[in-house]
N, C-alpha and C positions, 0 to 999 in steps of 0.2 A: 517302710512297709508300704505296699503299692496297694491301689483299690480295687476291687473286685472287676472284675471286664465284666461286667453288669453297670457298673456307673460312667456315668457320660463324664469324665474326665480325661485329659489331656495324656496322650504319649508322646514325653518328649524323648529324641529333639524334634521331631516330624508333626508333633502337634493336629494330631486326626485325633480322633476320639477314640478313648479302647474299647467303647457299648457297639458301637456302629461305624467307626470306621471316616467318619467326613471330617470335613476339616472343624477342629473345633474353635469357638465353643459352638454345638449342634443346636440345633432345637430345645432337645428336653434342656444339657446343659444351659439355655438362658433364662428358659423357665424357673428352674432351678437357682439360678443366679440369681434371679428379679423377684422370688417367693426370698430368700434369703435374705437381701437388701432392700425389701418393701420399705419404703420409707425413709433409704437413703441413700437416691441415685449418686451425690456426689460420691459417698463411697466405693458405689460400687464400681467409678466411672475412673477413681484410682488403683481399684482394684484390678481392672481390665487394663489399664495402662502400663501399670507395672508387668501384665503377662505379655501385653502386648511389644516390651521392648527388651521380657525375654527370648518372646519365639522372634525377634529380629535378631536378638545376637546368636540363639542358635544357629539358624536359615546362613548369616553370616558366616559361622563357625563349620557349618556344612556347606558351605561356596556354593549355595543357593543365588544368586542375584540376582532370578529373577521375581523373588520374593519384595515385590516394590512397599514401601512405608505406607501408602496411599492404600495398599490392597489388604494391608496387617489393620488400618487405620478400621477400614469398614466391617471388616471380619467382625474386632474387637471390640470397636464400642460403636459402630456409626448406629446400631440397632439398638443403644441403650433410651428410653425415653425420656423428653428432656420434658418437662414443665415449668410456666412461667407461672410468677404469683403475682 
């Protein structure tokens, strides 16, 4: 069952957002992420990694190459915040 193209989630294999269209995860999508995983960024930072090296084997699977690791890397999580205790 897919999500309404009202929600900022991912269409794969092209992985742009189906609300707006940019590459995801967007905006609202982090928001959304970080209201969700309040409280547990390492979660949420396995969460992102696990999508993050699915849209690589997609991007792969569609002979993307110029989809670099390094540019999936910052998409993904470089935006997630890290705190020290």
């Amino acid at each position: 069952m897919s999500a309404p193209a009202r929600d900022h989630v991912p269409s794969r294999p092209t992985w742009r957002c189906r609300a707006c269209g940019i590459a995801w995860p967007c905006s609202p999508a982090k928001l959304r992420l970080l209201a969700k995983y309040r409280g547990d960024m390492p979660g949420l930072l396995v969460h992102l990694v696990t999508l993050r090296e699915e849209a690589a084997a997609d991007q792969f699977a569609q002979h993307h190459p110029g989809a670099q690791s390094a540019d999936l890397h910052r998409r993904f999580t470089d935006w997630v915040p890290v705190r020290s205790h």
